[in-house]
mmCIF file of the N, C-alpha and C atoms, coordinates in Angstrom:
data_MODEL
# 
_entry.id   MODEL 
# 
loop_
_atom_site.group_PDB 
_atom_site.id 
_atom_site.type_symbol 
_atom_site.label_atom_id 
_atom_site.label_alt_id 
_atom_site.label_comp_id 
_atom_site.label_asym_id 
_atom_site.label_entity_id 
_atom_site.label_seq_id 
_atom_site.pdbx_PDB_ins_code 
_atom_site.Cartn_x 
_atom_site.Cartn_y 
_atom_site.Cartn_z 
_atom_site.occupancy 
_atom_site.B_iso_or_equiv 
_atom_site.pdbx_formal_charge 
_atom_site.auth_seq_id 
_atom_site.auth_comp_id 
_atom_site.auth_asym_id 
_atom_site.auth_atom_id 
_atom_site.pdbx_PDB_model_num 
ATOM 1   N N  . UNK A 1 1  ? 104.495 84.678 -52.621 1.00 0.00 ? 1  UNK A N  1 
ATOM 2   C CA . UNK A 1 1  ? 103.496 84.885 -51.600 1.00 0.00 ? 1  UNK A CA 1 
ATOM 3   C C  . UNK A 1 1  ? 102.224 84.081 -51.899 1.00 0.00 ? 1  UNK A C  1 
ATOM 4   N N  . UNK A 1 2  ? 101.590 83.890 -52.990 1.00 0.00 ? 2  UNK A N  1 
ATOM 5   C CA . UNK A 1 2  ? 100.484 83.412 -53.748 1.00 0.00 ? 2  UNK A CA 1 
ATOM 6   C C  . UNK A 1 2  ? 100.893 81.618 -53.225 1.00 0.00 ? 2  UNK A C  1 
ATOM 7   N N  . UNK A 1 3  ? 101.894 81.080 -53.060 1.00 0.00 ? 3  UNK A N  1 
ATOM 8   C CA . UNK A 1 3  ? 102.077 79.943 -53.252 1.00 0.00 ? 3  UNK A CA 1 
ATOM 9   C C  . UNK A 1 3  ? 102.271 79.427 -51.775 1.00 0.00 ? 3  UNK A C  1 
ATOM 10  N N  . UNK A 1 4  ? 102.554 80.270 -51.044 1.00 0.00 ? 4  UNK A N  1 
ATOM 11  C CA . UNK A 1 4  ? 101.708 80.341 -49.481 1.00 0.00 ? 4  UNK A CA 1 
ATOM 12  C C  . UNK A 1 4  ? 100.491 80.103 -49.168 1.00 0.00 ? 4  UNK A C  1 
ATOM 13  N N  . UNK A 1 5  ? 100.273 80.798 -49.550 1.00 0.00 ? 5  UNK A N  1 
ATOM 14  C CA . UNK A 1 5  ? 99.146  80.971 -49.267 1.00 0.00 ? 5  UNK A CA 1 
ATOM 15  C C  . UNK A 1 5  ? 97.956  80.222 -49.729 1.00 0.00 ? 5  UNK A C  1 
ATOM 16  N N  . UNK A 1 6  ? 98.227  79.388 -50.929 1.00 0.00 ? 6  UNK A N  1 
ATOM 17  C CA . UNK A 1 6  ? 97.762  78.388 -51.583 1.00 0.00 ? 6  UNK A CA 1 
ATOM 18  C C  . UNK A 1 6  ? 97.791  77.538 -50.762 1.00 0.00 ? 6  UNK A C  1 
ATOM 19  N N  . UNK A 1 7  ? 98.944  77.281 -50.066 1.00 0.00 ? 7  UNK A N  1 
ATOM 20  C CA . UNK A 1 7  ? 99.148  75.797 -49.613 1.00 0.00 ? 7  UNK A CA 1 
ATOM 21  C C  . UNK A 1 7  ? 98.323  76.379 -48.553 1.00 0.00 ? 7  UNK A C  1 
ATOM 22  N N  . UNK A 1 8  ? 98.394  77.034 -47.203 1.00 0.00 ? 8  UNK A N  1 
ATOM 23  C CA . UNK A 1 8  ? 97.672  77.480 -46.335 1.00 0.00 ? 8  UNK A CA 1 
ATOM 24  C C  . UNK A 1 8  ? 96.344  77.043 -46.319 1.00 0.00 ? 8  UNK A C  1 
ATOM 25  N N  . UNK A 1 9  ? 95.579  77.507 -47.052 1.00 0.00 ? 9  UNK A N  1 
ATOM 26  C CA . UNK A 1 9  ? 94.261  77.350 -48.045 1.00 0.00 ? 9  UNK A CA 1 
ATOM 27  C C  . UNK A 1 9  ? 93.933  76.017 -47.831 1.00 0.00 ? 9  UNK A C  1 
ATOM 28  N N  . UNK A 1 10 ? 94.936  75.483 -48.622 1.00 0.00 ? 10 UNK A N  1 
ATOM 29  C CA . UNK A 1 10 ? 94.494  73.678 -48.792 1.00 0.00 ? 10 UNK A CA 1 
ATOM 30  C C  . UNK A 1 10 ? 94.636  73.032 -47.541 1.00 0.00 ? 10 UNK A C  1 
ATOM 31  N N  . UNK A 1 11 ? 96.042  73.610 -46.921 1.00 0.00 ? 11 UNK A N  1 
ATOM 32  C CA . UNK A 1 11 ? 96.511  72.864 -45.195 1.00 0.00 ? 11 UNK A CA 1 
ATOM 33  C C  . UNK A 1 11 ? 94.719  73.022 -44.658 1.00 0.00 ? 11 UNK A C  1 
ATOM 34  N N  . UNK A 1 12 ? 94.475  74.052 -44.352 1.00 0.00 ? 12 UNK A N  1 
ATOM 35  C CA . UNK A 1 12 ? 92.944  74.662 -43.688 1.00 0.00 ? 12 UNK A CA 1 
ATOM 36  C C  . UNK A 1 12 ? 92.058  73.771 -43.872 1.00 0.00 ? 12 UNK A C  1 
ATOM 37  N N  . UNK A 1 13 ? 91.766  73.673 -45.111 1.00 0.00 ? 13 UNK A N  1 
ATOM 38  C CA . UNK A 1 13 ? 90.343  73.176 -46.325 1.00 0.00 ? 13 UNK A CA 1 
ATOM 39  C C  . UNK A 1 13 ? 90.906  71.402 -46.246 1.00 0.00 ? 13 UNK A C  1 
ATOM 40  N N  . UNK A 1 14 ? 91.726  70.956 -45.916 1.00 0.00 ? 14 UNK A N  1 
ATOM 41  C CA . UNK A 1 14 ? 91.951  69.378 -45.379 1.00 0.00 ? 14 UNK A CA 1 
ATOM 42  C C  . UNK A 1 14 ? 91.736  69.559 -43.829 1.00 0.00 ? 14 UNK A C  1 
ATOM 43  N N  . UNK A 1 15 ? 91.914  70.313 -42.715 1.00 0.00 ? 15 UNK A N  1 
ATOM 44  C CA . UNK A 1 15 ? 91.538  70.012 -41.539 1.00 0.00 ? 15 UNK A CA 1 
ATOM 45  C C  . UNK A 1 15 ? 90.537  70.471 -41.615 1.00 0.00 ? 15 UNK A C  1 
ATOM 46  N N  . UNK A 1 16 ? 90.041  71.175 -41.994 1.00 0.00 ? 16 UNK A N  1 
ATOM 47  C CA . UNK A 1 16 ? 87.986  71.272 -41.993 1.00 0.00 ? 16 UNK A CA 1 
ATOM 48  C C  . UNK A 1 16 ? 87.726  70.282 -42.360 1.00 0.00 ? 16 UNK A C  1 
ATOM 49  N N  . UNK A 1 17 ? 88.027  69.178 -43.689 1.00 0.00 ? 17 UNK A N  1 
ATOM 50  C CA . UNK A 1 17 ? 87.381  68.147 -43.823 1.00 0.00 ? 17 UNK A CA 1 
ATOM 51  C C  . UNK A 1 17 ? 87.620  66.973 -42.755 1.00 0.00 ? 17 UNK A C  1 
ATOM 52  N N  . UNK A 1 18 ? 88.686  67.626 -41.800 1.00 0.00 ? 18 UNK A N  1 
ATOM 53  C CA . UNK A 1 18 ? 88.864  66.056 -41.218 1.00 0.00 ? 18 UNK A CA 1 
ATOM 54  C C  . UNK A 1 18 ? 88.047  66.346 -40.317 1.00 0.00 ? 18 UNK A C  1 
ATOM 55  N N  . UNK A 1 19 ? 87.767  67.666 -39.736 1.00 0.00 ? 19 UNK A N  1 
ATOM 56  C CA . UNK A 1 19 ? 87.220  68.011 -38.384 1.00 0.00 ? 19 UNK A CA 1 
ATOM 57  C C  . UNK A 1 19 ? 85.589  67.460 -38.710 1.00 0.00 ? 19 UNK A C  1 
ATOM 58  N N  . UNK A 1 20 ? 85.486  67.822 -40.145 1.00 0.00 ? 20 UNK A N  1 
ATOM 59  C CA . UNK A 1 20 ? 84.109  67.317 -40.087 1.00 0.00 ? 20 UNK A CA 1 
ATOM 60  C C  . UNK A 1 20 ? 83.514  65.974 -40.275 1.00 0.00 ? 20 UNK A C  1 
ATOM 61  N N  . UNK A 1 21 ? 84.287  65.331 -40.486 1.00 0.00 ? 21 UNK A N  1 
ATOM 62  C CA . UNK A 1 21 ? 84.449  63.826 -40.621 1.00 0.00 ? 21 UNK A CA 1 
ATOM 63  C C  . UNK A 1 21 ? 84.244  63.418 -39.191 1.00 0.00 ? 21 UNK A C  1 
ATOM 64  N N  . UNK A 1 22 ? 85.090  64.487 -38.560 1.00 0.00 ? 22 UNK A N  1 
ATOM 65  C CA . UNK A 1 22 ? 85.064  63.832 -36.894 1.00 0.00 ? 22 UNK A CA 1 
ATOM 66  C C  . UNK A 1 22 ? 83.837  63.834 -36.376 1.00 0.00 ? 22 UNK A C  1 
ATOM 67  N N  . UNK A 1 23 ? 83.588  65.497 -36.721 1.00 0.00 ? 23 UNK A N  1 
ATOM 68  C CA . UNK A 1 23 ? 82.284  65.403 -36.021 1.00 0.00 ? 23 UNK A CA 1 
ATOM 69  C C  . UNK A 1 23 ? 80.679  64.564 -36.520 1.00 0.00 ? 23 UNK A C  1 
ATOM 70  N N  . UNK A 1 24 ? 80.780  64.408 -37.398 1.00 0.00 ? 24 UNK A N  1 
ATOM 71  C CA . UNK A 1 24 ? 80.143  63.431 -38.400 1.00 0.00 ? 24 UNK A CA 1 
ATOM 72  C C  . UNK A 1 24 ? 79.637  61.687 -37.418 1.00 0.00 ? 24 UNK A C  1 
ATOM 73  N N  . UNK A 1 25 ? 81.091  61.466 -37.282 1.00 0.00 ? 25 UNK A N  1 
ATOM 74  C CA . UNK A 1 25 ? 81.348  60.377 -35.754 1.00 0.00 ? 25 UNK A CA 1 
ATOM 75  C C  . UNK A 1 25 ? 80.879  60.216 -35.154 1.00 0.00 ? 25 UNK A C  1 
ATOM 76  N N  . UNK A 1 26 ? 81.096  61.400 -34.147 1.00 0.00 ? 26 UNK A N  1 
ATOM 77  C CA . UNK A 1 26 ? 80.163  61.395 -33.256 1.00 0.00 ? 26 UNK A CA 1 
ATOM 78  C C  . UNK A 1 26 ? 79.155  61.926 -32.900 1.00 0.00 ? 26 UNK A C  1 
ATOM 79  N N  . UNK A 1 27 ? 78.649  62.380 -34.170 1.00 0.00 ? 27 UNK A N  1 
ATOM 80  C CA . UNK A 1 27 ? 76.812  63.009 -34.348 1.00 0.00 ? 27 UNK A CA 1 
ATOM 81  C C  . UNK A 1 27 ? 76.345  61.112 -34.162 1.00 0.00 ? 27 UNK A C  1 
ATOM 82  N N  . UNK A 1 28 ? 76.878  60.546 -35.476 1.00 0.00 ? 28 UNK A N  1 
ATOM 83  C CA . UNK A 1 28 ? 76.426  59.006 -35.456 1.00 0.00 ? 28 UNK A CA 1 
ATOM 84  C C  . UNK A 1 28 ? 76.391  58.338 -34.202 1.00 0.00 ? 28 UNK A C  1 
ATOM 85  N N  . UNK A 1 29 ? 77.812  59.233 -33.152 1.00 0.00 ? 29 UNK A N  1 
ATOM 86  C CA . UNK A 1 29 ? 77.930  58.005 -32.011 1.00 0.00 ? 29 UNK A CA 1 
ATOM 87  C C  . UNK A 1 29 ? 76.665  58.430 -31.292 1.00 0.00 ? 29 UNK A C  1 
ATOM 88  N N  . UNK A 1 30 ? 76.404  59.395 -30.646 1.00 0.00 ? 30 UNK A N  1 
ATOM 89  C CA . UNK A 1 30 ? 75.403  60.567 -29.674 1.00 0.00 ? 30 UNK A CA 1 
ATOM 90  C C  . UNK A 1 30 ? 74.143  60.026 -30.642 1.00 0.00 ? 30 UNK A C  1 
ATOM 91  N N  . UNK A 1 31 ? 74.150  59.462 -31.666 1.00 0.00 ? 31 UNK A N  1 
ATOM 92  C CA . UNK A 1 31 ? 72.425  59.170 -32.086 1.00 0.00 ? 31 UNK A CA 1 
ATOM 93  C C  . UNK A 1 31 ? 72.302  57.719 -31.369 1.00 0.00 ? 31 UNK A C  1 
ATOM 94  N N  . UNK A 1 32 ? 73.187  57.213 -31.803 1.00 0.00 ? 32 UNK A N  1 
ATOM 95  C CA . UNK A 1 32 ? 73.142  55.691 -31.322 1.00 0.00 ? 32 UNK A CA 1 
ATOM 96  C C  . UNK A 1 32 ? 72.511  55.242 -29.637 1.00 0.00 ? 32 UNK A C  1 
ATOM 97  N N  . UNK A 1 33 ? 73.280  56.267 -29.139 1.00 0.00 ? 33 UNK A N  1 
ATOM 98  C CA . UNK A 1 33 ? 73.016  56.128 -27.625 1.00 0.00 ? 33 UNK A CA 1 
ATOM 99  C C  . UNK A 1 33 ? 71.873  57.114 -27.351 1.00 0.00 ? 33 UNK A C  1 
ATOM 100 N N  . UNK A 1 34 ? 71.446  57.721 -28.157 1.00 0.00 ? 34 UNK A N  1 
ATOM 101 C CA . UNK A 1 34 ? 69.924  58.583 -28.477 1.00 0.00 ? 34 UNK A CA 1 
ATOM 102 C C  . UNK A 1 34 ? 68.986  57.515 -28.192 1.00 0.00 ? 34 UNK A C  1 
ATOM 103 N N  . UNK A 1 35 ? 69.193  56.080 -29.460 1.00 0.00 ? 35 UNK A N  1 
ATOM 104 C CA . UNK A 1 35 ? 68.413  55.600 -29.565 1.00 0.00 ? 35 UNK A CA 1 
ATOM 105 C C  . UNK A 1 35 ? 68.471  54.329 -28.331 1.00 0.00 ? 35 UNK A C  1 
ATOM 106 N N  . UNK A 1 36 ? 69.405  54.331 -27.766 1.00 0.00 ? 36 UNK A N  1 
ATOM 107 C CA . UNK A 1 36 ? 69.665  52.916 -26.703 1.00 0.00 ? 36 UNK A CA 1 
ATOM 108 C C  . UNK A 1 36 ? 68.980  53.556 -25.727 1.00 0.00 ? 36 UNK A C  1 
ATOM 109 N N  . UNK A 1 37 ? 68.712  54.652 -25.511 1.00 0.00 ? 37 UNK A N  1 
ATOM 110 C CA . UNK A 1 37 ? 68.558  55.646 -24.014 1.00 0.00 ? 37 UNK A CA 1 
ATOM 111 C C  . UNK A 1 37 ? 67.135  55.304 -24.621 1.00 0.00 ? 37 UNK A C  1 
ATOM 112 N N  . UNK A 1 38 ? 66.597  55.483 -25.461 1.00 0.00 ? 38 UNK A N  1 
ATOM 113 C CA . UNK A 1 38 ? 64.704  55.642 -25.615 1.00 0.00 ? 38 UNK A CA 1 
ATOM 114 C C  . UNK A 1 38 ? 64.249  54.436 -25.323 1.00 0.00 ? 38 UNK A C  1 
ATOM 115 N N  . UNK A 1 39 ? 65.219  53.298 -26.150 1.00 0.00 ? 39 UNK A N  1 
ATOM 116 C CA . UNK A 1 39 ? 64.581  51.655 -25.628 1.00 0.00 ? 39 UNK A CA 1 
ATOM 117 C C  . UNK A 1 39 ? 64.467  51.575 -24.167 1.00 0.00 ? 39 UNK A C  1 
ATOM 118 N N  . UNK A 1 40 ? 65.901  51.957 -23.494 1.00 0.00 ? 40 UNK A N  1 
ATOM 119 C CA . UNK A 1 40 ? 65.720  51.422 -21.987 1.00 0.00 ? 40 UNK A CA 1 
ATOM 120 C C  . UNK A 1 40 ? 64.070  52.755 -21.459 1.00 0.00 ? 40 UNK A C  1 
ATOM 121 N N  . UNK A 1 41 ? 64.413  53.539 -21.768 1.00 0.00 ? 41 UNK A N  1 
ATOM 122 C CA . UNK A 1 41 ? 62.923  54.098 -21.309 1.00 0.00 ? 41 UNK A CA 1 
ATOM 123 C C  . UNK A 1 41 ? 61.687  53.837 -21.386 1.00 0.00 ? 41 UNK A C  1 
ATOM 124 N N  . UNK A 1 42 ? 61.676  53.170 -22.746 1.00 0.00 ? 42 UNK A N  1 
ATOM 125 C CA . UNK A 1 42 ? 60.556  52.698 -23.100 1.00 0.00 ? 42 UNK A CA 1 
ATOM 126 C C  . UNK A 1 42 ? 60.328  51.134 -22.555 1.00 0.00 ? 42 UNK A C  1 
ATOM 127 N N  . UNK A 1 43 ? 61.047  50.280 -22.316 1.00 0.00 ? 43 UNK A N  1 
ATOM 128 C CA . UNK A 1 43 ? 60.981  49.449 -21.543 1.00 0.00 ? 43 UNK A CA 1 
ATOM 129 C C  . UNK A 1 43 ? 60.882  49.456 -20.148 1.00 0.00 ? 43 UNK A C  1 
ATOM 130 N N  . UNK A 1 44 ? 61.288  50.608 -19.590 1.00 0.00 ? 44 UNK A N  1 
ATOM 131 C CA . UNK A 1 44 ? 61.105  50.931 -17.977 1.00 0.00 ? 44 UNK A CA 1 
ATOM 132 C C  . UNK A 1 44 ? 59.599  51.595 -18.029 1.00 0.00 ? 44 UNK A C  1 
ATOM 133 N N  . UNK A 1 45 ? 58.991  52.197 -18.872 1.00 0.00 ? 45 UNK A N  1 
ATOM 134 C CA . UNK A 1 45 ? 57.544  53.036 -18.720 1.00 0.00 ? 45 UNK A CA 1 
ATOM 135 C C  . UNK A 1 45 ? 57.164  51.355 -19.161 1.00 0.00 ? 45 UNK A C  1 
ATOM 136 N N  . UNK A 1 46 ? 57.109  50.720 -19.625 1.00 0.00 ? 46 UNK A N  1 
ATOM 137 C CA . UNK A 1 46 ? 56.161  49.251 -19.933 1.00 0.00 ? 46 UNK A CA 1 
ATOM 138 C C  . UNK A 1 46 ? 56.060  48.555 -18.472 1.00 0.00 ? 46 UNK A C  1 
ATOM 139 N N  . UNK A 1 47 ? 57.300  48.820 -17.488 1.00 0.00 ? 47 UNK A N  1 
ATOM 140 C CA . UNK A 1 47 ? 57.232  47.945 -16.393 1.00 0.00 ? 47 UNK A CA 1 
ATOM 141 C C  . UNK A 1 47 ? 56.401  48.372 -15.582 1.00 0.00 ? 47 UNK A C  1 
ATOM 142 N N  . UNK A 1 48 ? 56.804  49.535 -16.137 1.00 0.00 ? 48 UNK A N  1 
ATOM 143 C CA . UNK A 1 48 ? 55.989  50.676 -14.687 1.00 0.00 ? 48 UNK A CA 1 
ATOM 144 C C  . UNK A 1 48 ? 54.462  50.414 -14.394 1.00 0.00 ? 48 UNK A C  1 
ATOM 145 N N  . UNK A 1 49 ? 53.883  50.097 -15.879 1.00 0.00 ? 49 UNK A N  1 
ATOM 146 C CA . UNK A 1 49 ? 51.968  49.922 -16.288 1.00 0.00 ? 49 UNK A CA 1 
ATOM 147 C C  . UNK A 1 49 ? 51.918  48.707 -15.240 1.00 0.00 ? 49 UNK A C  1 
# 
C-alpha cells in the first residue's frame, strides 16, 4: 500500500511542477503584453497633447 501511494505522491508532486511551470509562462506571456498595451497607450496619450 505504502508503495502506492509513494508513487501517487510523486505522479502529483511532478504535475504540480509542470502546472507551475505552465503557469509561470504565461504570467511571463500576460506581462509582456502588460507591457506592449502601456507603450501603445502611452504613445496614443503623446498624440492626443
Amino acid at each position: 500500500m505504502k508503495a502506492k501511494e509513494s508513487a501517487r505522491t510523486s505522479d502529483t508532486l511532478s504535475r504540480l511542477l509542470t502546472l507551475s511551470g505552465q503557469i509561470l509562462t504565461k504570467k511571463k506571456s500576460i506581462y509582456q503584453y502588460e507591457q506592449k498595451i502601456e507603450t501603445i497607450i502611452t504613445r496614443a496619450n503623446a498624440q492626443l497633447k
